[in-house]
Residue, then its C-alpha position, 0 to 999 in steps of 0.5 A: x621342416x626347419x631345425x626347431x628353435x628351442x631355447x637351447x638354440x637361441x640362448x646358443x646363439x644369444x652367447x655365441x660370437x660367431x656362427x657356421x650355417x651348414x647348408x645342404x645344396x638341395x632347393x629343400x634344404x635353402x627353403x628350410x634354412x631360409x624358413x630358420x634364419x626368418x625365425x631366428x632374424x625375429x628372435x633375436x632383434x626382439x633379444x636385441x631390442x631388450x639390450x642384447x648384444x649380438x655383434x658376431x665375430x662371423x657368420x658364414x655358410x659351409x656347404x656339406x654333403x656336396x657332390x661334385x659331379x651334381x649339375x643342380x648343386x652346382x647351380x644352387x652353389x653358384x646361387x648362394x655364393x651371389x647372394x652371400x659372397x664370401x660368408x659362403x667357405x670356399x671349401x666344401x665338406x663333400x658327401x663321402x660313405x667314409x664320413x657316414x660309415x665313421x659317425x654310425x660308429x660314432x667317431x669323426x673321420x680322424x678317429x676312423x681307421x684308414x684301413x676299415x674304408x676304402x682309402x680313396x674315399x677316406x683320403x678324399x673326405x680327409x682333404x675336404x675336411x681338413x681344407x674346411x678345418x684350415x678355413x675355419x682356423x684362420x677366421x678364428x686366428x684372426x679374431x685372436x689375433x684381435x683381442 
């Protein structure tokens, strides 16, 4: 079942000037995503036909929850990147028990304390995080650097 459309979500996407999909690499996940942005294509050209602005900064795609050593993600990984090219980030938020075990406390992986996980798992979902935050910085920073 795709996220619901409601009219916080579009008015978001209606003031937004950028956007950030998140994409789970599972067929079922694609196929949900897939379902939203037709919906939300058709929203918003009836928002852009009113008078509407809709000229976005970006939009790219972050891959999360990825598993390294998952054959079938792979190949759904590589899909997305031929079909999206570089709107897909090149870093990816991996599926970590670290970045679970910090949200059912209701943290980030940054207020979490090093010392309640595993520190190779907090180290290896720190990395991930931190390459996919430099990421999203520099599209930010050269949107600044702009205006």
């Amino acid at each position: 079942m795709p996220p619901t459309l409601g009219f916080l979500t579009l008015s978001a996407l209606c003031a937004a000037t950028s956007v950030l999909i998140t994409v789970h690499p599972q067929m079922l996940d694609i196929a949900s995503m897939n379902q939203f942005l037709a919906m939300t294509s058709d929203l918003l050209s009836v928002v852009k036909e009113a008078g509407g602005n809709l000229d976005y900064d970006w939009m790219r795609y972050l891959v999360t929850r990825h598993e390294a050593n998952d054959g079938p993600q792979a190949q759904i990984v590589a899909f997305l990147r031929s079909l999206f090219g570089e709107r897909v980030l090149t870093s990816m938020m991996v599926k970590s028990t670290a970045v679970s075990d910090a949200g059912l406390s209701k943290q980030t992986i940054y207020e979490a304390g090093r010392e309640t996980m595993h520190r190779q798992t907090y180290d290896r979902a720190v990395e991930s995080m931190d390459a996919v935050n430099s990421e999203l910085e520099q599209l930010i920073r050269s949107v600044w650097s702009k205006a």
